[in-house]
N, C-alpha and C positions, 0 to 999 in steps of 0.2 A: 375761827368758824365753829369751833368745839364749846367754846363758851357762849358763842351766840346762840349756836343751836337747843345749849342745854335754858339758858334765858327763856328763849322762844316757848319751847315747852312751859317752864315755871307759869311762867305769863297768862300760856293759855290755859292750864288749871288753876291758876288763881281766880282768870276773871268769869271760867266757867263757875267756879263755886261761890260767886260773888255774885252772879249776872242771870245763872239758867232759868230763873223764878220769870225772870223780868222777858227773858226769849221767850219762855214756854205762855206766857201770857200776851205778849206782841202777836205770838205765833196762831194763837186761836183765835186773837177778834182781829186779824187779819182773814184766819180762814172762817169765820163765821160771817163777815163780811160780805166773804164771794160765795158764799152759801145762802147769804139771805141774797143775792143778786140770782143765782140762779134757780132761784123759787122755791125754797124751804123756810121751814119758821126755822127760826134758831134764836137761841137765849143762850146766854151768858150768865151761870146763877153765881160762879164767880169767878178767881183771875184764874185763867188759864182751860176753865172746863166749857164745852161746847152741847149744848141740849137740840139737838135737831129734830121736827120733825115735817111728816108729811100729812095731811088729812088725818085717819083714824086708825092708815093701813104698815105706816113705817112711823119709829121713834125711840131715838140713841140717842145715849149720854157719853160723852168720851170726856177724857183727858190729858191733855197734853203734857207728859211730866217733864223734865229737865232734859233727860235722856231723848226726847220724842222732836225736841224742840232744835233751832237750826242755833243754839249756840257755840256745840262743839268746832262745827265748821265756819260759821263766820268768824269768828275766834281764832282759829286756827291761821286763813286765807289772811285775815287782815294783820295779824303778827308776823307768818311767814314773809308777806309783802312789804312789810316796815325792817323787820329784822333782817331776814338771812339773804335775799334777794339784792343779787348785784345791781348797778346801771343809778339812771337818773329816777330821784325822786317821784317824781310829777307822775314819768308813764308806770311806776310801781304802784305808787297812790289809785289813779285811774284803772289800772287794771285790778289791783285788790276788790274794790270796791266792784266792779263789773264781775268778778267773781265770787265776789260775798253776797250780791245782789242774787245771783242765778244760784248760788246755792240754798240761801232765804225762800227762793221761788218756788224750784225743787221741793221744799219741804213743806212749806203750808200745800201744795199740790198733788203731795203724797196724803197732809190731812184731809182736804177735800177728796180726793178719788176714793179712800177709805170709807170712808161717808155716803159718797155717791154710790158708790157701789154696792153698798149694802141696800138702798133708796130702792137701785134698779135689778138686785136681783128680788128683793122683796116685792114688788109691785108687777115687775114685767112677767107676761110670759115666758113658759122658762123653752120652748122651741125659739121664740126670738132672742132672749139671753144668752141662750147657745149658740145661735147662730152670731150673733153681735162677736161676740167671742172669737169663734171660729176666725169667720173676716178680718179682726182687728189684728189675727195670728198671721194670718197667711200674708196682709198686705206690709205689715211689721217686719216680720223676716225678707220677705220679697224686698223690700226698700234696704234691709242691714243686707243683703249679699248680693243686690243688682252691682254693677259695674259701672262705679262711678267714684268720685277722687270728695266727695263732700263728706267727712268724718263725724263731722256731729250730726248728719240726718242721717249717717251710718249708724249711730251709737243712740237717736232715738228710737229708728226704725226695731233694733234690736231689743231695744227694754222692753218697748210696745207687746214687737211678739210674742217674747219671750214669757212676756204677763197673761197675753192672751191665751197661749197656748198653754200654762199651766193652770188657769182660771177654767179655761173649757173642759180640761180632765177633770176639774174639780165638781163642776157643775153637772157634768156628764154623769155621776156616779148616784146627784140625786138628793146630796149634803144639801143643810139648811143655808139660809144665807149666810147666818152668824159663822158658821163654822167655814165659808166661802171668805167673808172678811176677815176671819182669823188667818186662813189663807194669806191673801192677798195683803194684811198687815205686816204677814213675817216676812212676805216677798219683796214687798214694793217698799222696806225701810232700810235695806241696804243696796235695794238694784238703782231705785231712784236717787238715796243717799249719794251711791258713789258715781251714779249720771250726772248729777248735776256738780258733783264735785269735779271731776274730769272734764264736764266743760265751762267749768267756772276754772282751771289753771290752763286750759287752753287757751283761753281771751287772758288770763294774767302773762302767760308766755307771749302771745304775740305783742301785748303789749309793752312789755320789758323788752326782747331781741327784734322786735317787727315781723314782718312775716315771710314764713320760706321761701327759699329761690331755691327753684332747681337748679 
């Protein structure tokens, strides 16, 4: 297990410093994709960089660099599931991949919200931005501590709030957008990171043991 483990690792920095160029560019005309679906221009001036804009009133250049990109973690999920992971093939294969998927999703979702949120604090009134905010807190945590046995709309309901309620203080104070998405960039790339990781080895777990019995 000592030797797989340490493999496992090797693996997964190799094929990140072999691959991250190639995620970090998947990664942004994936999410400029569902950016121009949700009604913004966006260009691609080249690999991996995202040019959004809106009418005359919003317009961001980002870049998705290596580090920003879902290689670490698909990387990760899909060696842990080949390598170190006991059981039958077939349901480690199926689950790796249902968790390297939802971690992939996760992340181009954390570039889009990034994005979008700049869009709508720049454009919206900022009494409906705050209020938006507010709501998204209140119904987020209400959903993570109601009583009830469902762990992953435990664990969205929580991100949810948890973003909402630190976005509304930010907003609250009167900070530009940029400085709003600078926010929310440092918040939402490790809350959402390790969200979708957590429920990307949840579906790897049940699919390697099946699922609990009480």
């Amino acid at each position: 297990m000592t030797v797989r483990s340490v493999l496992a690792i090797a693996a997964v920095l190799v094929g990140y410093m072999l691959l991250h160029t190639r995620f970090a560019a998947f990664d942004a005309r994936v999410a400029s994709w569902a950016l121009d679906l949700l009604g913004l221009d966006v260009e691609s001036l080249r690999s991996g960089t995202i040019w959004a804009r809106s009418d005359e009133t919003f317009e961001v250049y980002a870049v998705v660099t290596g580090s920003c990109s879902s290689a670490a973690g698909v990387l990760g999920v899909a060696i842990v599931s080949v390598v170190l992971l006991p059981g039958s093939l077939a349901r480690r294969l199926v689950g790796g991949a249902i968790a390297a998927g939802l971690f992939l999703a996760f992340n181009v979702a954390r570039i889009c919200t990034i994005i979008l949120l700049g869009w709508w604090l720049s454009t919206g009134a900022h009494s409906v931005v705050l209020a938006g905010l507010i709501g998204t807190a209140v119904v987020g945590l209400l959903i993570a501590f109601a009583p009830h046995r469902f762990l992953m709309t435990r664990i969205a309901g929580l991100l949810a709030g948890g973003l909402g309620a630190v976005l509304a203080i930010d907003v609250s104070t009167g900070d530009g957008y940029l400085d709003a998405m600078g926010s929310y960039h440092a918040l939402a790339g490790p809350m959402l990171t390790f969200g979708g990781l957590a429920l990307g080895m949840l579906f790897l777990w049940r699919a390697v043991v099946g699922p609990s019995v009480d």
